[in-house]
C-alpha positions in Angstrom: 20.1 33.4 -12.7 16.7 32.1 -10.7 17.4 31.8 -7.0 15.6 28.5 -6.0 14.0 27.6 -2.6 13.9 24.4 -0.3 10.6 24.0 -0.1 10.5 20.3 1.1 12.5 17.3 1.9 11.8 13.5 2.3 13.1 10.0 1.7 9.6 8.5 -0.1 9.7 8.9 -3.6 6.3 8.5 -4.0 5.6 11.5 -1.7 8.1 13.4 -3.5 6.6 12.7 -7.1 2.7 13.7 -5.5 4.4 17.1 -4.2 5.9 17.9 -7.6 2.6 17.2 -9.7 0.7 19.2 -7.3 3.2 22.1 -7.5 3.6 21.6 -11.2 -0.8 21.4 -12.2 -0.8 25.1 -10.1 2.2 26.0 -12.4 4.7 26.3 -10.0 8.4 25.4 -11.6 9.6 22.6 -9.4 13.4 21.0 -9.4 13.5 17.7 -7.6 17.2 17.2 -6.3 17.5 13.2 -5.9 20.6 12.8 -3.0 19.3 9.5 -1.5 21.9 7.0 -1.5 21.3 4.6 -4.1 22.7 1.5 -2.0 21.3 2.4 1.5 18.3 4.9 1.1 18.7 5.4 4.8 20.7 8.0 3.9 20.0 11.2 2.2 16.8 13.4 1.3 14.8 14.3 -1.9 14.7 17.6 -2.0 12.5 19.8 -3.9 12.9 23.5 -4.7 10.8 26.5 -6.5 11.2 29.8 -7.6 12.1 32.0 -4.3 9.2 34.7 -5.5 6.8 32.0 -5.6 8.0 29.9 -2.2 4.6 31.4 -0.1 2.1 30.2 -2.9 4.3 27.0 -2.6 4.2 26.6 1.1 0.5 27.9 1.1 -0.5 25.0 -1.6 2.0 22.7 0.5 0.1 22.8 3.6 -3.1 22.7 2.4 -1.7 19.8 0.4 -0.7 18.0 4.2 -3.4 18.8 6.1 -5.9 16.7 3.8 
């Protein structure tokens, strides 16, 4: 069984969805876990997850990804 990551975690969709195509062009396998409440999205995260033997090539394309 994969072991999976946390590699980042928000509440803006959008943000969430530019993450996961960024990840996903540099073919890095990304699972987006949805918990935001669907009545008050005050509550809850979108979380999104890779491969743990690719989480530093994540995080490295991450933060370049941020700091832009």
């Amino acid at each position: 069984m994969n072991q999976w990551h946390l590699l980042f975690k928000t509440r803006d969709y959008p943000e969430a969805s530019i993450i996961q195509g960024m990840l996903e062009e540099n073919e890095i396998p990304v699972q987006v876990l949805n918990k935001l409440d669907s009545s008050y999205l005050n509550f809850g995260d979108i979380e999104i997850y890779v491969p743990v033997h690719l989480k530093d090539i994540a995080n490295d394309l991450l933060q370049k990804a941020l700091l832009n």
